[in-house]
C-alpha positions, 0 to 999 in steps of 0.5 A: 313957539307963540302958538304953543305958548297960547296952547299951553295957557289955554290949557293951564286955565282949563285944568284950573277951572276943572280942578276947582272944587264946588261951592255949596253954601251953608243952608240958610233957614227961616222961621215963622213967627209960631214955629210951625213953618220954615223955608230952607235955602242951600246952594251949590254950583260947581265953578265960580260961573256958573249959577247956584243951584239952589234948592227951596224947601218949605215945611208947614202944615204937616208937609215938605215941598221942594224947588231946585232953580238957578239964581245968578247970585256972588252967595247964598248968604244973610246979605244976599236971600231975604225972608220977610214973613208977612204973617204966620202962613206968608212969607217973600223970599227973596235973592239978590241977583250979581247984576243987583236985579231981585228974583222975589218969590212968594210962599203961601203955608196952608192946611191945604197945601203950601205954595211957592210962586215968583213973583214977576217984577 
């Protein structure tokens, strides 16, 4: 009996974590200063353990550039992804991970192509 007690919870916790709709969160965007350069962050994970993948697309100069990565992040939100635009072609972006660790990565705009580095803290 108290085998299939634990068989029967182990199952109930499975088929709820399975049923569990992804969360895709809402696209963040940011701006230069001119207008002429953005950086787009969404994300979506398909349970609450996992990592959000999230996806990175940087717009300036006439092109799009895209980058999916996993961040360990509660959300995507205002209060977790931070754009700091040091200029009009310069932009830090960063997440603020669950255990409160940062991932910062760089994003460069320029005529002859635009960037997006981590930068290794």
């Amino acid at each position: 009996m108290k085998t299939l007690s634990i068989s029967l919870c182990i199952l109930l916790v499975t088929g709820f974590l399975f049923s569990c709709s992804g969360t895709k969160t809402q696209e963040l965007i940011s701006k230069s200063s001119d207008q002429k350069a953005q950086i787009k962050v969404s994300g979506f994970r398909a349970i609450a353990f996992d990592p959000f993948q999230a996806t990175i697309i940087i717009d300036g100069f006439g092109q799009s550039d895209t980058l999916v990565t996993e961040i360990y992040a509660k959300d995507l939100s205002n209060e977790t992804v931070k754009f700091d635009w040091v200029d009009e072609a310069n932009c830090t972006l960063s997440f603020v991970q669950q255990d409160d660790s940062k991932r910062t990565m760089q994003v460069r705009f320029s005529e002859d192509g635009n960037s997006l580095r981590e930068i290794q803290q």
